[in-house]
C-alpha positions as CSV (number, residue, x, y, z in Angstrom):
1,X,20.0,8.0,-4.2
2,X,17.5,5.1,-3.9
3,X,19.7,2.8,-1.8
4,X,20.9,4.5,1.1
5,X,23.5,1.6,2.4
6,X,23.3,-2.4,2.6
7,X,24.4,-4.5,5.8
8,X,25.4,-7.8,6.4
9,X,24.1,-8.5,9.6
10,X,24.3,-12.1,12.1
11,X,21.4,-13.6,13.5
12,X,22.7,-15.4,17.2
13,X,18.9,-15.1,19.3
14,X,21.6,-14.6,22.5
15,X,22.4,-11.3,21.2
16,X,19.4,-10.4,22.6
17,X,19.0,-10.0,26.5
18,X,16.3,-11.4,26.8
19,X,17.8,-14.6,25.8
20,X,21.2,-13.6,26.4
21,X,20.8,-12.9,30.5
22,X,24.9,-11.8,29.8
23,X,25.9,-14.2,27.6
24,X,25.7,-11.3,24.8
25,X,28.9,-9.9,26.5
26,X,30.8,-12.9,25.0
27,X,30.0,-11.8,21.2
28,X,30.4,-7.8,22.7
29,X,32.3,-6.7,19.4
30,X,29.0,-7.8,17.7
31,X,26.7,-6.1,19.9
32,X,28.7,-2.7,19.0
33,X,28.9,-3.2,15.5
34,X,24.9,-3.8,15.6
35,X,24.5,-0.3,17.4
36,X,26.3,1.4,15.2
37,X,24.3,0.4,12.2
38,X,21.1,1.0,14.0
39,X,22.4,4.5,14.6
40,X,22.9,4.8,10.4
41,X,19.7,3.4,10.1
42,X,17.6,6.0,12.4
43,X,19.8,8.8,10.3
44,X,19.0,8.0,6.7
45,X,15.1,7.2,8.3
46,X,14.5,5.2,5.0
47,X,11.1,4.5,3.8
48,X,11.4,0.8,3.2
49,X,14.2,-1.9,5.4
50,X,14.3,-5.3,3.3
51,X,15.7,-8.0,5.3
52,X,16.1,-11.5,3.7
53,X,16.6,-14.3,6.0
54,X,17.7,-18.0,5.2
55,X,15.2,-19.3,8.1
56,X,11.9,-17.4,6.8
57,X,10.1,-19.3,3.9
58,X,12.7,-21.1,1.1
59,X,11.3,-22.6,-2.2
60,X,14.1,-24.5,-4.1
61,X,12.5,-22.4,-7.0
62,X,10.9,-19.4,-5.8
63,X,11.4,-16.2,-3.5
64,X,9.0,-16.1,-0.9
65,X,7.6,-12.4,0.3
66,X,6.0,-12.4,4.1
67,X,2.0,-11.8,2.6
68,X,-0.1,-9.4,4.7
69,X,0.0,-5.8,6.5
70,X,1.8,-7.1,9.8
71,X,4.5,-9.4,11.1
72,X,5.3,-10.1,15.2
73,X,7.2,-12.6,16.6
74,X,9.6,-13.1,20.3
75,X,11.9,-15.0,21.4
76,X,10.0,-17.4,23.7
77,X,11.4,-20.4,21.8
78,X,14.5,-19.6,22.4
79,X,14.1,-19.0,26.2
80,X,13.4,-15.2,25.9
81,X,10.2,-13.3,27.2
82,X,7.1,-13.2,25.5
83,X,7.2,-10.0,24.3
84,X,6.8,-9.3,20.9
85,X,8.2,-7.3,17.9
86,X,5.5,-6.5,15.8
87,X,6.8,-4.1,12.6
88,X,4.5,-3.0,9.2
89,X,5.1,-4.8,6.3
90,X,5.5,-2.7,2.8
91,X,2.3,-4.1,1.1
92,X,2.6,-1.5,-2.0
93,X,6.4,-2.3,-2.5
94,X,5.6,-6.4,-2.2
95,X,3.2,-6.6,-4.9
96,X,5.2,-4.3,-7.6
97,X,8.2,-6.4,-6.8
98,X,6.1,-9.4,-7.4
99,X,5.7,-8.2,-10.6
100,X,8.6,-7.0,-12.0
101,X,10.3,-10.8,-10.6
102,X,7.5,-12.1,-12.6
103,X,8.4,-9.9,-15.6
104,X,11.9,-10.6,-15.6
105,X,11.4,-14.2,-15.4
106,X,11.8,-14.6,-11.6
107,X,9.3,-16.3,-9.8
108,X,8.9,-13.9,-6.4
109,X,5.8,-13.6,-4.2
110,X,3.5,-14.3,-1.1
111,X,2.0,-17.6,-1.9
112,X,3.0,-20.9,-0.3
113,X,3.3,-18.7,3.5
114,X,3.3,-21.5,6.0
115,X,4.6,-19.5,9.2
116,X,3.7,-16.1,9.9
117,X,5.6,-14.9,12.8
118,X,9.0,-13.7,12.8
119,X,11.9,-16.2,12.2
120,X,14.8,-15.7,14.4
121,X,16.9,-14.6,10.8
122,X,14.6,-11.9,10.4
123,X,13.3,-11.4,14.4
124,X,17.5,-10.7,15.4
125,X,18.5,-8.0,12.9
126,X,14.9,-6.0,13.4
127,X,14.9,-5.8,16.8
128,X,18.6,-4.8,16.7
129,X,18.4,-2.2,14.6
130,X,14.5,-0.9,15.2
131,X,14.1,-1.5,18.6
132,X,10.7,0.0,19.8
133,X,10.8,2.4,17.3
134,X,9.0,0.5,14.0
135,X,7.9,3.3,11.7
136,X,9.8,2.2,9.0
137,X,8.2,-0.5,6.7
138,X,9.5,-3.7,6.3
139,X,9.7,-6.7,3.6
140,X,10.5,-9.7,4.7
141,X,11.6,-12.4,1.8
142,X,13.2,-15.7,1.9
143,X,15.9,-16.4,-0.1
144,X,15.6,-19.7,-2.8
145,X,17.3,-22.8,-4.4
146,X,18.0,-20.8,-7.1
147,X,21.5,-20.0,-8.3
148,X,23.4,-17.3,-7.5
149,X,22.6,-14.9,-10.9
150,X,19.0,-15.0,-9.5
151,X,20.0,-13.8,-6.0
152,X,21.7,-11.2,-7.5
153,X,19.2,-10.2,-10.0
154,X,16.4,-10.2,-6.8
155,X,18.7,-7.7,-5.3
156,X,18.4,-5.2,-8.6
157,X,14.8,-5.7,-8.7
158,X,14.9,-4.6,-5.1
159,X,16.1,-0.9,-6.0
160,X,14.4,-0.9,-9.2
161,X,11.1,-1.5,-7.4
162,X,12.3,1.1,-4.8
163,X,13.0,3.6,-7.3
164,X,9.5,3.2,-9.6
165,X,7.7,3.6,-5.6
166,X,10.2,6.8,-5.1
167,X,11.2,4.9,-1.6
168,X,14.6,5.1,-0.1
169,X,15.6,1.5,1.0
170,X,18.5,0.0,3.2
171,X,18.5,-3.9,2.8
172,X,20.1,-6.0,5.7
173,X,21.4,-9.4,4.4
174,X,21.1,-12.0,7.6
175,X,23.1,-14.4,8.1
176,X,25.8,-16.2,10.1
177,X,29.0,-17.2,8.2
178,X,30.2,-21.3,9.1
179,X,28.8,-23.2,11.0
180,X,32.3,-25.4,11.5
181,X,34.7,-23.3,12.9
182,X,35.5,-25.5,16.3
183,X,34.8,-28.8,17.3
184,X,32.5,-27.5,19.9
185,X,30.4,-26.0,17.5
186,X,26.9,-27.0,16.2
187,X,28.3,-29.0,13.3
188,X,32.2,-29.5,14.7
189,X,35.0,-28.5,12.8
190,X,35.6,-28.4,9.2
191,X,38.5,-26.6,7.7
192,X,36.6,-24.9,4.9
193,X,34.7,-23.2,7.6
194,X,38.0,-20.6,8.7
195,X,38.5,-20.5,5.2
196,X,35.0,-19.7,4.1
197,X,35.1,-16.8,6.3
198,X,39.0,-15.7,5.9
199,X,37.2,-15.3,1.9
200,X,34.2,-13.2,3.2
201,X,35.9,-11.2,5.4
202,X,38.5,-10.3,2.3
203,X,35.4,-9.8,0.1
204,X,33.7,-7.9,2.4
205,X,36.7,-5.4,2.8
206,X,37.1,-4.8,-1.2
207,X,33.7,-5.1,-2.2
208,X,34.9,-7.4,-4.7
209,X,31.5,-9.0,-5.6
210,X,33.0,-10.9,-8.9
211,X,34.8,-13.0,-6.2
212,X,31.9,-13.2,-4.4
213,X,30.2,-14.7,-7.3
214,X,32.5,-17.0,-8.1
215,X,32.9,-19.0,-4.6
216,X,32.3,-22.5,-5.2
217,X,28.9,-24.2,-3.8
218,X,31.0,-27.2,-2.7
219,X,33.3,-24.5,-0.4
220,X,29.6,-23.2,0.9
221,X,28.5,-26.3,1.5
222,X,31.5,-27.6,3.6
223,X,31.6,-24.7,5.4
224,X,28.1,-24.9,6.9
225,X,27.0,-21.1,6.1
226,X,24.0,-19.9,6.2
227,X,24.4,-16.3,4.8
228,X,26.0,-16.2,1.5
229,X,22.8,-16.4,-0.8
230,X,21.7,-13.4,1.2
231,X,25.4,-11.3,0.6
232,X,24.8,-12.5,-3.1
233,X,21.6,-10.6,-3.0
234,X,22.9,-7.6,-1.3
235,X,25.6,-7.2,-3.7
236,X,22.8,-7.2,-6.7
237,X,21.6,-3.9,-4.9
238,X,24.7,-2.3,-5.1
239,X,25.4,-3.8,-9.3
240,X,27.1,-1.0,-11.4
241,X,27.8,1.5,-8.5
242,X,31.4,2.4,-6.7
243,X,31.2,0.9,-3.2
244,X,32.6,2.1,0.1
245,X,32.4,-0.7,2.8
246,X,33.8,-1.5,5.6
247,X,33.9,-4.9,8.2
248,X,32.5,-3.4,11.5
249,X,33.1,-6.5,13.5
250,X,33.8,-10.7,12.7
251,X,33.9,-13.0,15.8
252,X,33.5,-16.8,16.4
253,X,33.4,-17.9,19.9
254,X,30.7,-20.6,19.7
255,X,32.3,-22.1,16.7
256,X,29.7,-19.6,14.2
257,X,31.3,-17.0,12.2
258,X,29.3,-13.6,12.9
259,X,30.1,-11.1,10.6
260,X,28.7,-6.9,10.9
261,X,29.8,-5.3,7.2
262,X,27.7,-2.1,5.8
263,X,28.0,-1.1,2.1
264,X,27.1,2.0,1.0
265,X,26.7,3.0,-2.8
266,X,28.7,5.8,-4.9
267,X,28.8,6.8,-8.9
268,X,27.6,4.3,-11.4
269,X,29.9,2.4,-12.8
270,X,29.6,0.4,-15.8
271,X,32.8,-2.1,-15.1
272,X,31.1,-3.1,-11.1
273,X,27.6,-4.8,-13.5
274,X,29.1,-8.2,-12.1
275,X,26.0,-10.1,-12.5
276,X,26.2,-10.0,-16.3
277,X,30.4,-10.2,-16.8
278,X,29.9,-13.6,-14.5
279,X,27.2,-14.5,-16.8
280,X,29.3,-13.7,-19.8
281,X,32.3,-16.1,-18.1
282,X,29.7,-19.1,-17.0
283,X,27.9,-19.1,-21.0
284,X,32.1,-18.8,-22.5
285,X,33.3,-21.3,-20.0
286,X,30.0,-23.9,-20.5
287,X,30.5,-23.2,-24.8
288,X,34.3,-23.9,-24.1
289,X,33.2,-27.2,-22.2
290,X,31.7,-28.6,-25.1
291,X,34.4,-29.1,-27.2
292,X,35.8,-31.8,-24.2
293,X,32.6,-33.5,-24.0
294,X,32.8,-37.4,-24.2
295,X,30.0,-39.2,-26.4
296,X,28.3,-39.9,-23.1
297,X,28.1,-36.6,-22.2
298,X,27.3,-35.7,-26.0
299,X,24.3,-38.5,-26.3
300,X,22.8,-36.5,-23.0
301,X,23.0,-33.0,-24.2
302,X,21.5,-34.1,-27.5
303,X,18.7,-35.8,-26.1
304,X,17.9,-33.1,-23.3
305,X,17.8,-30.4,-26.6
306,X,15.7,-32.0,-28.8
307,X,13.3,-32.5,-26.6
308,X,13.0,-29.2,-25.9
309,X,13.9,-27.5,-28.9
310,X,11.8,-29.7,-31.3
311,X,9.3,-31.0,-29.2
312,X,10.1,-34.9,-29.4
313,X,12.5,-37.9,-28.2
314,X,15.5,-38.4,-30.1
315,X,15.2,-42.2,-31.1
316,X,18.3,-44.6,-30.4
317,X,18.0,-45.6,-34.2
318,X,18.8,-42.3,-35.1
319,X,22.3,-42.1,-32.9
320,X,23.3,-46.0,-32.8
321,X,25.3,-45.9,-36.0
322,X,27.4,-42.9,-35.0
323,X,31.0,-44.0,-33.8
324,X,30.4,-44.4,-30.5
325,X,32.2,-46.8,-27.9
326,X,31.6,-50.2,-27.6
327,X,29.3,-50.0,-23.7
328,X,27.5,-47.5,-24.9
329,X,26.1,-49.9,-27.8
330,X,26.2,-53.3,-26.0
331,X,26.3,-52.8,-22.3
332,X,23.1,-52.5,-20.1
333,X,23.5,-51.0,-16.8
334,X,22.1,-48.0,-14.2
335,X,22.6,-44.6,-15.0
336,X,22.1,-41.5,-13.6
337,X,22.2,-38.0,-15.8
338,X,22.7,-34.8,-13.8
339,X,22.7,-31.3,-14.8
340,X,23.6,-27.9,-12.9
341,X,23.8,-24.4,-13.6
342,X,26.1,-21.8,-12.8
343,X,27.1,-24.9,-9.9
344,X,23.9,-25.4,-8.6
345,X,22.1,-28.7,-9.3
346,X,19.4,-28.2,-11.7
347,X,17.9,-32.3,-12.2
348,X,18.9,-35.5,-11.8
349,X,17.2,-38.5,-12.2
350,X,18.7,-42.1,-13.2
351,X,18.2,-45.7,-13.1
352,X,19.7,-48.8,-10.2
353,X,19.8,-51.3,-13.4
354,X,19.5,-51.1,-16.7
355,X,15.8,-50.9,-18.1
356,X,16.6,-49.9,-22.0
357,X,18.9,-52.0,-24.7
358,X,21.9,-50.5,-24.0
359,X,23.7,-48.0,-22.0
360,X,23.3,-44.9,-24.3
361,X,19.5,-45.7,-24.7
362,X,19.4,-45.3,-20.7
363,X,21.5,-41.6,-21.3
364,X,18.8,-41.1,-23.9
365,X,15.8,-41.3,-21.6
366,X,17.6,-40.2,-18.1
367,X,18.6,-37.2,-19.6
368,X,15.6,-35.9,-20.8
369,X,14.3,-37.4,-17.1
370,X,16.4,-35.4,-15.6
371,X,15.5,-31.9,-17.4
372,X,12.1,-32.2,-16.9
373,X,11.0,-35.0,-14.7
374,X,13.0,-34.3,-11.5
375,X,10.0,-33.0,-9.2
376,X,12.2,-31.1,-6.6
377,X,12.2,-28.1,-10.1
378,X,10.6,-27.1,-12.3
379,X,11.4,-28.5,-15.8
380,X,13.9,-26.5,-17.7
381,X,13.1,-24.2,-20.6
382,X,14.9,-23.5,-23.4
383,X,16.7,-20.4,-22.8
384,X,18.9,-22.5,-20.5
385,X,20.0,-25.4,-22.3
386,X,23.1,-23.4,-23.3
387,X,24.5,-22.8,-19.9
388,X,23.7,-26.7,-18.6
389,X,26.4,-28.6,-17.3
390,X,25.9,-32.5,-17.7
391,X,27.4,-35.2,-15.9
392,X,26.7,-38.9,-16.4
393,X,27.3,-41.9,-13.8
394,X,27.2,-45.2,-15.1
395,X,26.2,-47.9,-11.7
396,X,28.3,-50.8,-11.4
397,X,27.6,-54.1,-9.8
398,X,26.3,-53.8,-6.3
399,X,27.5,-56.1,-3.5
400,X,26.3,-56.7,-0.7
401,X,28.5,-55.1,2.3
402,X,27.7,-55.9,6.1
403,X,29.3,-52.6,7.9
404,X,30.1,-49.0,6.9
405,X,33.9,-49.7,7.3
406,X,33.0,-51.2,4.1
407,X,32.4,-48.2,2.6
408,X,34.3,-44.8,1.4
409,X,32.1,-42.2,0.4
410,X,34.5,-41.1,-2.3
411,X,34.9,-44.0,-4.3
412,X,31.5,-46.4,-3.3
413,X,27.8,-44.9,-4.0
414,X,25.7,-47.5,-1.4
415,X,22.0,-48.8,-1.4
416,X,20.0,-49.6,1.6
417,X,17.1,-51.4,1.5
418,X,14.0,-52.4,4.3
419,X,11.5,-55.0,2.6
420,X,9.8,-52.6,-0.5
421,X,11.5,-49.6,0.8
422,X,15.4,-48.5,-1.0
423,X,17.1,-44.8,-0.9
424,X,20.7,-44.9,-3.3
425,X,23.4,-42.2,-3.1
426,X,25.9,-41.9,-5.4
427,X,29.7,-41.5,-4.5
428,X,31.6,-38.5,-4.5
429,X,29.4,-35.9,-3.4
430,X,30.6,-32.5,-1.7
431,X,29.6,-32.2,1.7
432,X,29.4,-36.1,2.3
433,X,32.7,-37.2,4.0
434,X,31.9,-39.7,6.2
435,X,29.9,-43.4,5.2
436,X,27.5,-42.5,8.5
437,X,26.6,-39.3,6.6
438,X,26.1,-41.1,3.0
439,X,24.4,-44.0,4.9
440,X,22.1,-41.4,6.7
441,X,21.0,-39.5,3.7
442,X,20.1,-42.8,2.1
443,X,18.0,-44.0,4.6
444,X,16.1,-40.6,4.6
445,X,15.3,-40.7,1.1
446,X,14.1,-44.2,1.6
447,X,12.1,-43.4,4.5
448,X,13.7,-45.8,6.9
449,X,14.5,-45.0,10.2
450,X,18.3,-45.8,11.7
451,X,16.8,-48.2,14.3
452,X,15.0,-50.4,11.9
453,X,16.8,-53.7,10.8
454,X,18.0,-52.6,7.0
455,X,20.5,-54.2,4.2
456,X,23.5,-52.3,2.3
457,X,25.0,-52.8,-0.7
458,X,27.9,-51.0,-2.6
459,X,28.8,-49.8,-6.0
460,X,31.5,-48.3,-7.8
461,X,30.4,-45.4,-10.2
462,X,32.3,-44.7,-13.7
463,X,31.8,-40.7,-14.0
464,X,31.1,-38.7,-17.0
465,X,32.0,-35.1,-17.1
């Protein structure tokens, strides 16, 4: 069999002595586990280890593959000795798998490489499980911004790839669990956090990868993870087969989940292809949407598909006489039109005041803004218009406000403004509890700094969905 068995692996740096100096014996049910799958490892003596890392290179729209015939890196940053890891990379298997991502519509490859050496999410698990011993070639990729059906698809291109090459493969998925399990912790306390890893663990333990697929970004994102895009991966290189897995070892002491899991692949069969049955469910649930959709979320849609189904703007004159409510004719106000797929955002783009006759002008233009304007992706094509969820925000009023007890993330969106210089953020966003976190994520997109003098002002936000 092509894949010999898949791990989810942590990343802590003080797993290693050198950085360590006996703190390792704190996280000791870790350092077990980590032997044990090095041990498998050496045994199957595959021809290719792929180990994707959320601190290597990450595109919001493209999988990045370590370029060249060599990686090294230590742990010198992190207080360890200079001594270095240097391991092979797989240069043959790199540039098929660059093609068939390319082929299947999944932009994968070695450009955009901006550091070379080793991240610490790739450095930890290799010299873990390869120690000295670094005969076995490596890839070394970077997970993306993309949503989750892409992960998983990587993760099937990954044994298809291995299987055209006639390699055997193992594929280690790095990555710590929350980030929030203790106040003491790098990012305190959260309760999602246990939760997020209560739901892993479970996962882990069935190898129920539908689940897996299913988890909410907003739980992710609360949670402070930074290994489920990788787990998503490794269960696309285990799509369509009976699994046996096990959970060698979950700890938390220093308020970060670290979870050691190996997977390890039986018959095919056809009722584990979860990547297309959650397809299947996202394209019925999205077609079952539309039938709920309000006129502003109908206007968006509308103009999103003609523009890039026919090629052109869909004119206000040619929707104004449809029975639509009364603001969307007369009123004039900001809007903002966002779309996501399969939960992840995929555009949005919108407008502080009104610039257009009337509010579903603004949809009009915002939406197809929002599509193929929004520079942080690439505009969308038409083959997914049909599983797009939209969501317009219509701005209200903005007062001015003099302290952040004036605000509440949840119901107020808030502007801040130094002389030409303005970042907005909209209420009601997951992850953003707190009006110091909203008013910090504001004054980073408008490039002020939190000791300059600055103005706020709030609004109220009337959502579309």
């Amino acid at each position: 069999m092509t894949l010999k068995a898949a791990y989810l692996v942590p990343h802590p740096p003080l797993i290693h002595p050198q950085v360590g100096r006996g703190r390792e014996r704190q996280i000791e049910a870790t350092v077990k586990a980590y032997k044990q799958v090095a041990r498998e490892i050496k045994e199957y003596n595959p021809d290719t280890l792929v180990v994707m890392s959320p601190h290597t290179v990450m595109y919001s729209d493209y999988f990045h593959l370590s370029p060249g015939g060599h990686g090294t890196g230590d742990f010198s940053s992190f207080g360890g000795g200079k001594k270095s890891l240097r391991v092979e990379y797989d240069q043959e298997f790199v540039k098929l798998l660059s093609r068939k991502g390319f082929s299947s519509g999944i932009s994968i490859g070695t450009e955009g490489e901006r550091e070379p050496a080793l991240d610490h999410g790739t450095l930890v698990p290799l010299s873990m499980v390869l120690g000295e011993e670094n005969s076995i070639k490596v890839v070394r990729m970077g997970m993306s911004g993309l949503s989750v059906l892409h992960h998983y698809r990587v993760g099937q291109l990954l044994v298809e790839t291995a299987a055209q090459l006639g390699r055997t493969l193992v594929f280690l998925a790095s990555g710590d669990l929350s980030h929030r399990l203790e106040e003491g912790g790098p990012y305190g306390y959260a309760p999602e956090g246990p939760a997020f890893d209560e739901t892993i663990r479970k996962i882990c333990e069935e190898a129920d990868f539908f689940t897996l697929l299913r988890i909410k970004p907003s739980l992710c994102e609360r949670a402070g993870e930074c290994g489920y895009r990788s787990l998503v991966t490794l269960a696309g290189t285990l799509d369509g087969r009976e699994v046996k897995s096990n959970v060698r070892s979950y700890e938390g002491p220093f308020g970060v989940g670290y979870m050691v899991a190996g997977f390890f692949p039986g018959a095919s069969v056809e009722e584990r292809k979860f990547g297309e049955t959650f397809r299947k469910e996202e394209e019925e649930r999205i077609y079952s949407l539309r039938g709920e959709e309000d006129p502003y979320i109908r206007l968006a849609r509308r103009s999103l598909e003609t523009k890039i189904r026919e090629g052109r703007s869909l004119a206000w004159e040619e929707v104004e006489n449809l029975p639509l409510p009364k603001p969307l004719k007369e009123d004039k106000g900001g809007v903002f039109v966002t779309l996501k797929k399969f939960g992840n955002l995929r555009g949005c783009i919108g407008t502080t005041v009104g610039m257009r006759r009337c509010l579903g002008e603004e949809i009009l233009h915002n939406a197809v803004s929002a599509g193929l304007d929004d520079p942080r992706f690439e505009p969308v094509e038409e083959e997914e218009l049909d599983v797009l969820e939209y969501s317009v925000d219509v701005l209200g009023p903005r007062e001015p406000i003099s302290s952040m007890d004036q605000l509440n993330p949840m119901l107020y969106g808030v502007v801040v403004q130094k002389d030409h210089r303005k970042g907005l953020l909209l209420p009601h966003i997951d992850g953003i509890d707190t009006p110091q976190q909203q008013v910090k994520i504001a004054l980073e997109k408008a490039g002020i700094s939190p000791g300059e003098a600055y103005t706020m002002e709030r609004f109220t936000v009337e959502r579309h969905q």
